[in-house]
C-alpha positions in Angstrom: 25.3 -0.5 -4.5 23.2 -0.7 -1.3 19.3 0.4 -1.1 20.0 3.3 0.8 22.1 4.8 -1.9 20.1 3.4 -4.7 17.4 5.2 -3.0 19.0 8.7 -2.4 21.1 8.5 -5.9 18.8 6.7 -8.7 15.4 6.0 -7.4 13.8 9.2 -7.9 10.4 8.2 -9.4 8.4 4.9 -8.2 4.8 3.4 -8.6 2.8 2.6 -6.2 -0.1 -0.2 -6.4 -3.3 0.1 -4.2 -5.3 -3.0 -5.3 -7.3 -5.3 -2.9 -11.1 -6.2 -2.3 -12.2 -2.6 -2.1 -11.6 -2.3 -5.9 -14.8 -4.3 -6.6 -17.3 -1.8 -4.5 -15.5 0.8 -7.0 -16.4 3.6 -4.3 -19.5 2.8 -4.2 -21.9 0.3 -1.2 -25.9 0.1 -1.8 -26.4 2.9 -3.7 -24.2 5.6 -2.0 -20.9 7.1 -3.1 -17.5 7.2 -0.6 -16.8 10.9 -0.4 -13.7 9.9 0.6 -10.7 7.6 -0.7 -12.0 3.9 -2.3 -9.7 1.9 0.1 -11.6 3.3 3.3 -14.7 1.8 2.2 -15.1 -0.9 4.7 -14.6 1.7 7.4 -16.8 4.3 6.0 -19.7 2.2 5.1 -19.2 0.1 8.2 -19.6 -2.8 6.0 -19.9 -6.3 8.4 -17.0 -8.6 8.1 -19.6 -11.3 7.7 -20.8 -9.3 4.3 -17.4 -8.0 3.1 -15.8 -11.3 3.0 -18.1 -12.3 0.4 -16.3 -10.2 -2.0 -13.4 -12.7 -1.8 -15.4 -14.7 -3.0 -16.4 -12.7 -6.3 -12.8 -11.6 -6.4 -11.4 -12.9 -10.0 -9.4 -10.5 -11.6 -9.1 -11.9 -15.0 -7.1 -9.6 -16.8 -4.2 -8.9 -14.4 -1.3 -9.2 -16.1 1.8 -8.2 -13.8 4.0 -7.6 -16.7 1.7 -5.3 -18.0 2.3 -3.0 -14.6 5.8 -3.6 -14.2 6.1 -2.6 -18.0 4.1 0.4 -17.8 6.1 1.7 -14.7 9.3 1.4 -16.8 7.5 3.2 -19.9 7.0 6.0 -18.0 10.3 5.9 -16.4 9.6 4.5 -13.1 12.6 2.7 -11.0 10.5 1.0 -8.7 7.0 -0.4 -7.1 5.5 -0.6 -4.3 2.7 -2.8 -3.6 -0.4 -3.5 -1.4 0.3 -6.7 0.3 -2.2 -6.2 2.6 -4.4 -2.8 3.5 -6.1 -2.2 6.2 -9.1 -4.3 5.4 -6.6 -7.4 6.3 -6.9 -9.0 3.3 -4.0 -10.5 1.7 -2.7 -10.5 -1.6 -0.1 -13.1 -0.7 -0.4 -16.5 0.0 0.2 -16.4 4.2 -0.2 -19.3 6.1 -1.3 -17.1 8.9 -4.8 -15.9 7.9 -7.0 -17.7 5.2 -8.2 -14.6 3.8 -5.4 -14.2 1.3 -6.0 -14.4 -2.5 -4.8 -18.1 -2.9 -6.9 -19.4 -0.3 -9.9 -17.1 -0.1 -10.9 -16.1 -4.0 -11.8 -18.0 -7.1 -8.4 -16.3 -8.5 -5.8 -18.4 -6.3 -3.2 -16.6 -7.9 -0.3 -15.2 -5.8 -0.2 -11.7 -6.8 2.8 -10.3 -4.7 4.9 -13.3 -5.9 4.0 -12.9 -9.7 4.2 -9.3 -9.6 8.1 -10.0 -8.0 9.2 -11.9 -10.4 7.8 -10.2 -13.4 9.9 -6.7 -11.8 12.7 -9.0 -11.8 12.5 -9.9 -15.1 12.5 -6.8 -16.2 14.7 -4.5 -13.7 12.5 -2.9 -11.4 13.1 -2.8 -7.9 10.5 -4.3 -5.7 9.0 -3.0 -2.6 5.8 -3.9 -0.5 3.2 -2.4 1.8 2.2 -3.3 4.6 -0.3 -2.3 6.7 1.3 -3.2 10.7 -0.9 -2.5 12.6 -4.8 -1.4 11.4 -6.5 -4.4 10.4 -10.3 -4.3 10.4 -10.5 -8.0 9.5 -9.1 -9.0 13.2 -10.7 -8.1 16.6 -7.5 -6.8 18.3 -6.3 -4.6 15.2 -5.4 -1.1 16.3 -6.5 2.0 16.2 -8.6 1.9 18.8 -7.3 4.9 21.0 -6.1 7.5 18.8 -8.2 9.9 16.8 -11.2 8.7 15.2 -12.3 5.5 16.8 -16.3 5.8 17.0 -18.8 4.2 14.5 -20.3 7.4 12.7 -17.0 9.3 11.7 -14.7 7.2 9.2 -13.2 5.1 12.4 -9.6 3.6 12.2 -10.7 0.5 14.4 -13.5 -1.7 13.0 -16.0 -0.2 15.8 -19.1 -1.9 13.9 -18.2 -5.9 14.6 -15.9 -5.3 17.2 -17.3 -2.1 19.7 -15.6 -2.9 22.7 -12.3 -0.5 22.6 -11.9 -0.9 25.9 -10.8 -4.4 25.7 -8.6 -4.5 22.4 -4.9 -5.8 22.4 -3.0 -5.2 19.8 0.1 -7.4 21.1 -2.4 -10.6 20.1 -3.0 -9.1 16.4 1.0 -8.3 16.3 1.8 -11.7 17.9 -0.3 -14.1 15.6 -0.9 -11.8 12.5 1.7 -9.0 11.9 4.8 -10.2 12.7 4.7 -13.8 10.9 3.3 -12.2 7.8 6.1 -9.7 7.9 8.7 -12.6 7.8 6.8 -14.3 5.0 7.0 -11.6 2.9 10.6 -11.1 3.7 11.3 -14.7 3.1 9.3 -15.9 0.0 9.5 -13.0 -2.4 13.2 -12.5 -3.1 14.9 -9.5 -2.0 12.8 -6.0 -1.1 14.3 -2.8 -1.9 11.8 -1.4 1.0 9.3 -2.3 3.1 6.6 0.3 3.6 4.6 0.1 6.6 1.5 3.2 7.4 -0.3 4.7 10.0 0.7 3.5 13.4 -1.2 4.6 16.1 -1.4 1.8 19.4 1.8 0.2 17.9 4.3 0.4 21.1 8.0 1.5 20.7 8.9 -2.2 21.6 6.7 -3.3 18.7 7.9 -1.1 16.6 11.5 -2.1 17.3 10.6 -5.5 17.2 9.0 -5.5 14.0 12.4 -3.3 12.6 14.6 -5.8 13.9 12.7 -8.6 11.9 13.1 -6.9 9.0 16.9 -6.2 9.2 17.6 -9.9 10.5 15.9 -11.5 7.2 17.1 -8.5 4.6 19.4 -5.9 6.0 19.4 -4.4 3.0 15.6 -3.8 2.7 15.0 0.1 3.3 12.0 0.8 6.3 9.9 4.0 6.1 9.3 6.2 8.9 5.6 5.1 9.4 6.8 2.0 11.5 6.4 4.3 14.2 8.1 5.6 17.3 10.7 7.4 15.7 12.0 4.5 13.6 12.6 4.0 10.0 15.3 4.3 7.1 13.9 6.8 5.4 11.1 9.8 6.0 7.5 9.4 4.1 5.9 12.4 3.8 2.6 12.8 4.5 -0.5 11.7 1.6 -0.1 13.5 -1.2 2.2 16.5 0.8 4.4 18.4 -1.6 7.3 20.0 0.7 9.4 23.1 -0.5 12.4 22.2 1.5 15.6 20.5 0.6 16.1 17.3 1.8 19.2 16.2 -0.4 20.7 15.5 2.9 18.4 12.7 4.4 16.3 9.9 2.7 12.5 11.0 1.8 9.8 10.0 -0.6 6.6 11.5 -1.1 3.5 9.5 -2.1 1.2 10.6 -4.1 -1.4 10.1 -5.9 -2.5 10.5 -10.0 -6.2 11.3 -9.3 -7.9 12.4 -5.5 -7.8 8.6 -4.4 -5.3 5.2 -3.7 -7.6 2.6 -4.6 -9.7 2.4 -7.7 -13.0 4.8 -7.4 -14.5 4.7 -11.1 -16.2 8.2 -10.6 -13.2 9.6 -9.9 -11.7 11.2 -12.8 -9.7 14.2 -11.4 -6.5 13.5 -12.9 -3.8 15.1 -13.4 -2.1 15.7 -16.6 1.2 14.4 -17.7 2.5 18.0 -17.4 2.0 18.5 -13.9 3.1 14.9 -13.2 6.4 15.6 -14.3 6.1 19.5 -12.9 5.9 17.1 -9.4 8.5 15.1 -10.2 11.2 17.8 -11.2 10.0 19.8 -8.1 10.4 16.6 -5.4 13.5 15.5 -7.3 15.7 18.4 -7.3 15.0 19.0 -3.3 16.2 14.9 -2.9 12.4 13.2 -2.7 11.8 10.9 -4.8 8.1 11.0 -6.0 6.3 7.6 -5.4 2.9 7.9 -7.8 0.0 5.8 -7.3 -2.5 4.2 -9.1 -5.7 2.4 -8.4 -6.1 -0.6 -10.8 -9.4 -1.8 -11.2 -11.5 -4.8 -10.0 -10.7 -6.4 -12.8 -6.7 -6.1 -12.6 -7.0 -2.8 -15.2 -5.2 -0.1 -15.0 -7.2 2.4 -15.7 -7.4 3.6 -19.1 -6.3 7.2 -18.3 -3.8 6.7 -16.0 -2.2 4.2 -18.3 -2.5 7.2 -21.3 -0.9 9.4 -18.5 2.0 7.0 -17.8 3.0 6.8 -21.7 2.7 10.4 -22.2 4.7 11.4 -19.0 7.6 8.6 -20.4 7.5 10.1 -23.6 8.1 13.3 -22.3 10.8 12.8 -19.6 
C-alpha cells in the first residue's frame, strides 16, 4: 500500500510532538508569562540569540524515553507521529552536519532524538513523519518572514527583528541554499523511510523554492506524503489551519487537521486547559467521518515527560475507542 492511500484509508488519528529548547522556559522568560503559544517564546520575548543558545547548553532531557511516546500513541490508538525536527527557533533535534546547533553537537544530551524516536516507531509499527520548519528560522540572519504580516519588534514578529533588524536586506535563497535544503536531504536520507514530511508557515519562500524543495523530497522518497504548507500551491495533501475543525466533507481529497490537547504546541506548565478524553474522540469521530484525519499534539516537557495529563488522556481516550 502506498502513503497516499495509507493516509486517506487507515491513518485517521496521529500524534504530533512539539519538543525543542523552548520547553525549558516552560512559557515563561524573567518573570513574565507567554500569553501566547510556548514555542513562540523566542519571538515573543525577543530573547537574544546570544542568550537563548545558552539553553542548549542546559538542555539534558533525562527521562526521554522514545518508546515511552511511540507506545503511548499506540495505547490510545494512534497510527502515526509527527515530530519537531526543527521549529522555528532553528534548533535541531537531529544530528545535521549543516548547523552545530543540533542536539548531538550543541547539548549535554548528545543524543539523536529524531533517529531514536524512528527506530523505536519502527519497532513497534508506527508510521513516522517529521516537521520541518522551511523557511522561518530565527537562529539565521536570512530566515524568512521578513515581508509578510508581522515583521516589527513589539508585535510577536515572524522574522528575528531583535538581532537581525535590517528587513530590508534579508535573503532567504542564502538560508534555503546552505540551511534548508541540505537538512531536508538529511532527514530524508538518514532516518529510514517517512510516511510525510510536514513543512509550516511559508511566507518569502518563492514558487521555485517551493518546487525545489518538493522535488528533493520526491527524488530521495517518492513515497513520502508533503503537506500543503510548502507553499505556492504545492503539496500531497491539505493541512488545515491550527487547531480548525471544518464541517465539510473531504472524503474526496487528502486532509489532516492538527490540533492540539490543551491551548498550546509546546509544553507551557500553566497551561492546563485540556480537553477531556470525551471530546477528544468527539473530534476524532467528527474529522474522521468527513475524511480528515485528526493529528493531536502534545507538548512534552523539558525534561522529555509527557505531561501527566495528557498521558491520563491518551489511556483513557484508547480505552474508550
Amino acid at each position: 500500500m502506498n502513503n497516499k492511500q495509507w493516509f486517506q484509508e487507515e491513518a485517521k488519528f496521529g500524534m504530533m510532538i512539539h519538543w525543542g529548547l523552548y520547553t525549558l522556559l516552560a512559557g515563561e522568560y524573567r518573570g513574565k508569562r507567554i500569553p501566547h503559544i510556548g514555542e513562540w517564546a523566542q519571538s515573543y520575548f525577543e530573547i537574544p540569540n546570544a542568550e537563548y543558545e545558552k539553553l542548549a547548553e542546559a538542555f539534558n532531557p533525562i527521562y526521554f524515553d522514545p518508546e515511552e511516546w511511540v507506545l503511548a500513541a499506540k495505547a490510545a490508538g494512534m497510527n502515526y507521529m509527527v515530530v519537531t525536527s526543527k521549529h522555528h527557533e532553528g534548533f535541531c533535534l537531529f544530528h545535521s552536519a549543516y548547523d552545530t546547533f543540533n542536539v548531538v553537537d550543541g547539548t549535554p544530551f548528545g543524543r539523536d532524538v529524531i533517529g531514536e524516536l524512528s527506530q523505536a516507531c519502527r519497532k513497534h509499527g508506527l508510521k513516522f513523519g517529521l516537521y520541518y520548519s522551511q523557511e522561518l528560522d530565527w537562529h539565521e540572519p536570512n530566515g524568512g518572514g521578513y515581508k509578510s504580516g508581522k515583521t516589527n519588534c513589539g508585535e510577536m514578529s515572524w522574522t528575528n527583528c531583535w538581532d537581525f533588524p535590517d528587513n530590508e536586506h534579508k535573503n532567504f535563497e542564502q538560508c534555503f541554499r546552505a540551511k534548508t535544503l541540505p537538512q531536508v536531504k538529511e532527514l530524508l536520507t538518514n532516518y529510514g523511510d517517512l510516511c510525510l514530511i510536514w513543512f509550516d508557515t511559508p511566507h518569502v519562500i518563492t514558487p521555485a523554492q517551493s518546487q525545489e524543495l518538493y522535488d528533493l523530497v520526491k527524488s530521495l522518497q517518492p513515497n513520502c506524503l508533503i503537506n500543503t504548507r510548502i507553499g505556492n500551491g504545492l503539496g500531497d495533501y491539505r493541512s488545515m489551519g491550527d487547531n480548525e475543525i471544518p464541517d465539510e466533507d473531504m472524503s474526496g481529497i487528502l486532509a489532516e487537521a492538527p490540533t492540539t490537547l490543551n491551548d498550546t504546541w509546546g509544553f507551557k506548565y500553566f497551561d492546563d486547559n485540556w480537553k477531556s478524553a470525551d471530546e477528544v474522540l468527539r473530534l476524532k469521530n467528527h474529522l474522521n467521518s468527513r475524511g480528515i484525519n485528526y493529528l493531536l499534539n502534545v507538548g512534552p516537557d523539558g525534561l522529555g515527560r509527557l505531561p501527566a495529563p495528557a498521558a491520563d488522556i491518551l489511556k483513557e481516550v484508547g480505552k474508550r475507542a
